[in-house]
Each structure stands twice: as C-alpha cells, then as structure tokens.
N, C-alpha and C positions, 0 to 999 in steps of 0.2 A: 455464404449466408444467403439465405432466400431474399428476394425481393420486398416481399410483405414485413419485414422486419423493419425496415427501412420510411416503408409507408404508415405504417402502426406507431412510430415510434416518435415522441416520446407517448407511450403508456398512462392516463391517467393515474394518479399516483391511486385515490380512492381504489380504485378498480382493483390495479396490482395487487394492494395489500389485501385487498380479501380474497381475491381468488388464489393468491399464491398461500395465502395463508393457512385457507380452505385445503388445497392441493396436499400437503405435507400428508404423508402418511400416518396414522394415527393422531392426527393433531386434533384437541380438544378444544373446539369454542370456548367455552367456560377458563380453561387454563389459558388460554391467548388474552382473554379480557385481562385477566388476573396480572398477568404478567408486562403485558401493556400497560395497566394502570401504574406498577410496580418501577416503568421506566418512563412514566410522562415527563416530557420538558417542565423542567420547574427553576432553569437558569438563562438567562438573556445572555446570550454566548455570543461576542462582538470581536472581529477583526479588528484588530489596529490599523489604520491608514501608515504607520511605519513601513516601509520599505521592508519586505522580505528576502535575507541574503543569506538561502541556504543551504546548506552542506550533505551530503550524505550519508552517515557512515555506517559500513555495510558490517556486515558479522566478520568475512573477511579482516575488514581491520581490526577486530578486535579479537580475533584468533592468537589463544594465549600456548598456543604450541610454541616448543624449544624454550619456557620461562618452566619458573618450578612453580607455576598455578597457583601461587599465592596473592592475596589480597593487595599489596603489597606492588606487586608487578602489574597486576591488574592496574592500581592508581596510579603509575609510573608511566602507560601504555596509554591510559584515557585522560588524565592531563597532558600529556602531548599534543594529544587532538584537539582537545576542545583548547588549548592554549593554541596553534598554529590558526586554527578556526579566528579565536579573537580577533590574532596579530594579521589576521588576513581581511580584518572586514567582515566575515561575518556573524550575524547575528542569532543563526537556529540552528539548531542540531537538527538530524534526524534520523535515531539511530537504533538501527536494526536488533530489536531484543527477541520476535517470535519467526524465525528461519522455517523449521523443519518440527512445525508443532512440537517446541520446546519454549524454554524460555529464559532469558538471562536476567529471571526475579525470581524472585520467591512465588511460586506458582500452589493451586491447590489441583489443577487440572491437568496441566504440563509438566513435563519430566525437565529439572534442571540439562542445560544445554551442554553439550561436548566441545562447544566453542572456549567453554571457561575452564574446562574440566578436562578435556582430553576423550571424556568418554559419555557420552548420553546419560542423564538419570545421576549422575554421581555428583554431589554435594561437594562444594567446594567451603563454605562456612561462612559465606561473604553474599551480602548482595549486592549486585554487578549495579541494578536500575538504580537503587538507593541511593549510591556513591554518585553515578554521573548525575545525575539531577543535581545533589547539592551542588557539585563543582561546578556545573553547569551552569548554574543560579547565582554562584557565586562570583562567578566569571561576566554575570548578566547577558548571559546565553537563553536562549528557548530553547527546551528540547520537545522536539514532541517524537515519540516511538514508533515504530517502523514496523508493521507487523504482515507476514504472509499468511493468507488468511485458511486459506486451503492446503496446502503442500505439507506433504508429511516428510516425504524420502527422495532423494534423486537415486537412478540407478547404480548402483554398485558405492552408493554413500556409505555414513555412518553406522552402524549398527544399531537399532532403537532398542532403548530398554525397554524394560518390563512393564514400568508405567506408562511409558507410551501410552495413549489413548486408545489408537489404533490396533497394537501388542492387544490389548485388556478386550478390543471388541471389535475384531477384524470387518466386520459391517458395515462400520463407519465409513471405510474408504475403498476405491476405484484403483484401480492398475494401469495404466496410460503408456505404454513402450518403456516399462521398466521402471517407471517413477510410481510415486502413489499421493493421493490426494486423496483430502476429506471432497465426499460425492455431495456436490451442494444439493441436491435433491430431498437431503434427508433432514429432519427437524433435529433431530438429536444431535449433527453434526453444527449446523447452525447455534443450537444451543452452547455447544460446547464453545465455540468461537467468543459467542456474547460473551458466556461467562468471562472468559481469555480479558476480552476488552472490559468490561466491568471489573475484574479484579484490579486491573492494571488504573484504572483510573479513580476506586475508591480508595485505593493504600499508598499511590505514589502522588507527585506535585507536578508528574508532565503538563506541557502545554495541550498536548493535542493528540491523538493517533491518527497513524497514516497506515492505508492498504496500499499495497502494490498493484502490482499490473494481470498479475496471476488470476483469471476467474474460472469458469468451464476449463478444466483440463481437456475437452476435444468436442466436436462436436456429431461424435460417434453415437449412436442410438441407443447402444447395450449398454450406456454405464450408467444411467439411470433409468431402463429400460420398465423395471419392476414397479419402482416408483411413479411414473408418468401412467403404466397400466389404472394402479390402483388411484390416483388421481380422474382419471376418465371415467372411471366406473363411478364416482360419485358424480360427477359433474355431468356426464353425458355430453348430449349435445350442447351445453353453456362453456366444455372444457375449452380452454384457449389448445391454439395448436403446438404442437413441441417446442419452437426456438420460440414464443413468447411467455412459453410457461417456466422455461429457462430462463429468461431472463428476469420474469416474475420472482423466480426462487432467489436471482441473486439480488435483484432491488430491494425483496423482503431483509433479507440480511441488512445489506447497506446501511437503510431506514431503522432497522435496529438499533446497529450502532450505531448513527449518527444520534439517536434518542437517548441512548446511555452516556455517550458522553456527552452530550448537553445539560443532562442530570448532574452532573458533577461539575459543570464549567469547564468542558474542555472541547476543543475544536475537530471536529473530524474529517477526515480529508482522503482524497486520492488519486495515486500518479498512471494513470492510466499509460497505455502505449500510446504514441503520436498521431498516427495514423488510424483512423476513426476506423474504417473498416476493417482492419484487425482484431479492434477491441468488440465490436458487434460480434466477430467467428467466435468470441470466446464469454460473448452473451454479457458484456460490459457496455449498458447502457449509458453511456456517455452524454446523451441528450438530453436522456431528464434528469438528470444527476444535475446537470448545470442548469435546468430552465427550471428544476420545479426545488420547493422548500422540502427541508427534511433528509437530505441525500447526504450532502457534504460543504462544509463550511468553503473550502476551497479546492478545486481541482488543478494537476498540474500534471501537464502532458508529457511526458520525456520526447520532445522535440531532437531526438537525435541525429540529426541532420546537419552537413554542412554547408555552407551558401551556395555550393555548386553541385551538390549532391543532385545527377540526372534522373533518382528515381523520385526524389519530393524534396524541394530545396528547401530551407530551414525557413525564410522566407513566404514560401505559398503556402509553410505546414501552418505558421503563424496566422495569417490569414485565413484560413478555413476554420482554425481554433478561436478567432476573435470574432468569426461571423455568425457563430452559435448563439441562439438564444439563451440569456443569462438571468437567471433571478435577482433582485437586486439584494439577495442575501449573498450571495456567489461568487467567489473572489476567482478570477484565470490568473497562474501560477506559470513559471515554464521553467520545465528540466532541461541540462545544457549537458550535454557529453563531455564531458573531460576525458574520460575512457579512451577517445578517439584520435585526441591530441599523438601525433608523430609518427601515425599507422595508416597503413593502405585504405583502411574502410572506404565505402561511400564512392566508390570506383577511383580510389585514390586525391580524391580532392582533399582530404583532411593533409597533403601534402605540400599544397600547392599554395598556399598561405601559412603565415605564423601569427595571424590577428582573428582570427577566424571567432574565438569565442566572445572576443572582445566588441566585436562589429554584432553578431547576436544580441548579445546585454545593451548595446545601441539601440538597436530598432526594436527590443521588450520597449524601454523606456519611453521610444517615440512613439510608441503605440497606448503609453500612459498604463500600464501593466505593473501591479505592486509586488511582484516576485518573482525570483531566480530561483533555481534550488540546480547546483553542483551535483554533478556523477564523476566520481566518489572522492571523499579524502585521501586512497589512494593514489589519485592523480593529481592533486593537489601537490605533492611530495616529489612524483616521479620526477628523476632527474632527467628524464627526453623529455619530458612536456614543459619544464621551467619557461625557456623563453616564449611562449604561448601562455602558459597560465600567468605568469607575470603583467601580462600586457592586459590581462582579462580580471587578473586583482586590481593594478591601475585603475584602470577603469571603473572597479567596483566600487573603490574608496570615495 
C-alpha cells in the first residue's frame, strides 16, 4: 500500500461520503438523498458497560451435513452451542448466517444456504436465524450475526444456484485467483449488501451485525478498472486517487450500515485483521472506523498472536490497537485464537505454553478493555485444546 494512504488517513468522514458517493457509477444524487433520509439514525444505540464474553460460531459449526437436515437436528446442533456457550461463561453469540452471499434466514435477495440444506438455494422449511435468537434470548445470550460482506464463492466451492445474485447478474462481481466477490466499486452491489443487513435487522431480534475481515479482494487495478475510469471522468482533477477512492467505496458501505442498524436499534461492528497494515492492502480503514462517529459501535481486531510470536507478539499488537485514536462512541474489542491452541503456528510458540490464552484475557483486562470474543466454538470443544481452554474459561468466569 502506498504511502499516502497512511498519511491521508483517517479521511474526513463529510469528504468520503460525497465523493465516494458521487464516484459510484450511475449513482443518482436525488435517489442518495432519498435513501439516506429513508436510513437516518432515529435510535440512541448504547453499549452496555457489561463485560463482552464472546464466542464465534462460524457456518462450519453449523454445517448440517451427515444429519437428515431437518429442523429438528438443526435445534439439537444449535442448542448444544449456545448451551456449552452458557455453561462456559459466555455471554454473546456471534454467529455466521451470510458466508457465500447466501443466507441461513429467510432472505428476499439471497439464495437459502447449503450449509442447512446440503445444496445452495434449496429450502429447508425452517428458519435457522428465527430459532437461534429465540434460544438464544432464552438462554440470556446476545446474538448478534456474522455477516461476509463481499464474498460470493471460494474456488472449487459449492455450486450457486440460480438465485444466487451473482448467477442472475454476473456484473455484480470480480474473479480474484479462483474465488469471486461482490466488486465494492459498484453501487448496485453495495445496495444489495444493505438490503442483506436491513432485512436482517427489520424481521429478526439480533443484537447487532458484524463484518468480517474480508474487504477489497486484491488490490489489483483491473477489478474495478471500468468503474474508477467512469468515476474520473466526472470528477476530473477533484477525483481522489485509486486506493483512497477505494477505501471511500468501502467506508461508504460501512457508514451505511452502521446507519441502518441504528435505525432499528442494533449495534454494528467489525473484526478486522490484527495487523493494521494488512487491513489498509485491503482498503479497511481501521482508523477512522475507530476515531470518527458513524462507522461502528465497536471494533474487534483478531489479535491472533501468541505472546511469543516473533513476527508481532500478542502483546505489542495490543498496544498499537489501544494507542489509536478512539471516538468516545467506540468500544476496542479483542479476538483470541483458539484455532491455535496445540499447533505449530506462530513459529511454534503456541507450543511452548498451555496458559497462553489465559495470560491474553489478563493483560485485555489490565488494560481495562470490555471484550473478548473467541475463535471459534470449534475449539472451544476440541479435545487437544481442553487443557489450554480450560485455564482461559477459569479465567473467564
């Protein structure tokens, strides 16, 4: 990532939003006012000072292959979790319903998920989101949803159906080394996302949504090569240059959503990668997300680091993430690796201790930090990780 990115940044938000706004191709002033007005904040959307003690859980766990995909097995699979979740201390869900622009609700835009189903687009008779909320709620869990915000397909993935979005209007998305992504460049693509998160939060009782880490799929010239043309030409010499017009496209989104769900009273959040200059390559401004209003209720970095880890010890990633300018709307969050427990990663230090996570959840604390959030309920489970996660449940309690 260039220089100048680094120097420019954080982006006034004012600025962003109109030139990126402006930027979209075919985008209509008149229908932006219209549509903005249609998502003004109109709820005082507050954190709790509660301790944040949250969970993951990815579509993997909820992967209903080798069951006979009925509603049934589904409540059998997802009471598990959220009951383990309890009896462990924590208190938030947060769980992966939009993978592969699909979705495990009742969708008007997305194609039912193959995760419940076995196979993309096919109706199972049940809804997945309905069910874990109530249990959820009933459990006096928070859940809030997990959504990728771009990503349609991994190479030699599932098979999308019909409805697919992308099937219906191959436009919409970029090719990236065999994967496919909605090309944030595009308004129509962005719309469809909002819609995504505005359904989900006018019909269900979540807490909150969450974006992943996934932004720019590369930061190659030709995948929104057309779009940035046609941007220049209206803007001329006022256009921003490529990676800040990139990053304009994705803050516009962000600020979106975070506008919609505050309309409804719910929190909007996101888990970026740990390492800040990662997330810049992939046009994830991280700086103003946390310094300015309007981005996200709370940010949470996947700190995947272990205290001895020689390329960024879990330790100094902490401190670079608590020395950022913060909004005092802005809550800092931190992701902990469980994934990592009892394997070589990290040049082998995830070995060389069994308190590893435990001593992590220490120094959030001592650093007066109101959230954890677990990678993943998988490893929560795993039978090589117990004595490690054990010592890091203790702890949690």
């Amino acid at each position: 990532m260039k220089k100048r990115i680094k120097n420019n940044i954080p982006i006034i938000i004012a600025v962003i939003m109109l030139i990126a706004l402006l930027a979209v191709s075919n985008l209509n002033p008149k229908e932006t006012s219209v549509k903005k007005k249609s998502d003004k904040v109109i709820k005082t959307v507050v954190i709790s000072d509660e301790e944040t003690r949250g969970l993951w859980v990815t579509y993997m766990d909820l992967d209903m292959s080798g069951t006979d995909y009925s509603l049934k097995s589904f409540m059998n699979k997802f009471n598990r979790i959220a009951e383990n979740a309890k009896n462990n201390n924590f208190n938030t869900l947060i769980v992966h319903i939009r993978p592969f622009s699909d979705a495990l609700y009742k969708s008007k835009y997305y194609p039912n998920s193959h995760i419940l189903s076995g196979k993309q687009g096919k109706n199972v008779g049940y809804d997945a989101l309905k069910y874990m909320v109530e249990y959820s709620h009933k459990l006096g869990l928070k859940i809030h949803v997990w959504v990728n915000p771009y990503r349609i397909k991994h190479k030699g993935g599932q098979k999308l159906s019909q409805d697919n979005p992308y099937v219906k209007d191959k436009s919409l998305g970029v090719k990236v080394n065999g994967n496919i992504y909605l090309n944030p460049a595009l308004k129509k693509a962005r719309t469809l996302i909002e819609n995504g998160v505005r359904e989900i939060v006018e019909n269900y009782d979540v807490d909150g949504v969450q974006f992943d880490d996934y932004f720019y799929p590369s930061d190659s010239k030709s995948i929104d090569k057309k779009q940035y043309k046609n941007y220049r030409s209206k803007l001329k010499e006022n256009a921003l240059p490529l990676d800040e017009w990139r990053i304009a496209n994705v803050n516009t989104l962000v600020a979106d959503c975070f506008s919609i769900c505050h309309k409804y009273g719910k929190l909007f959040s996101i888990s970026p990668q740990g390492n800040i200059e990662n997330d810049y390559e992939m046009y994830a401004d991280v700086k103003s997300w946390c310094s300015q209003y309007g981005y996200v209720d709370f940010i949470c970095p996947q700190l995947y680091y272990s205290l001895d880890n020689p390329a960024l010890k879990f330790k100094d990633a902490l401190k670079i993430w608590k020395s950022l300018e913060y909004n005092e709307s802005v809550k800092l969050y931190i992701g902990l690796a469980g994934y990592k427990v009892g394997t070589d990663s990290d040049s082998g230090t995830w070995l060389s201790r069994n308190n590893i996570l435990k001593n992590e959840l220490e120094l959030v604390r001592k650093n007066n930090l109101k959230g954890v959030i677990f990678y993943s309920y998988a490893d929560l489970i795993r039978k090589d990780a117990q004595k490690e996660v054990k010592s890091f449940i203790n702890e949690l309690n």
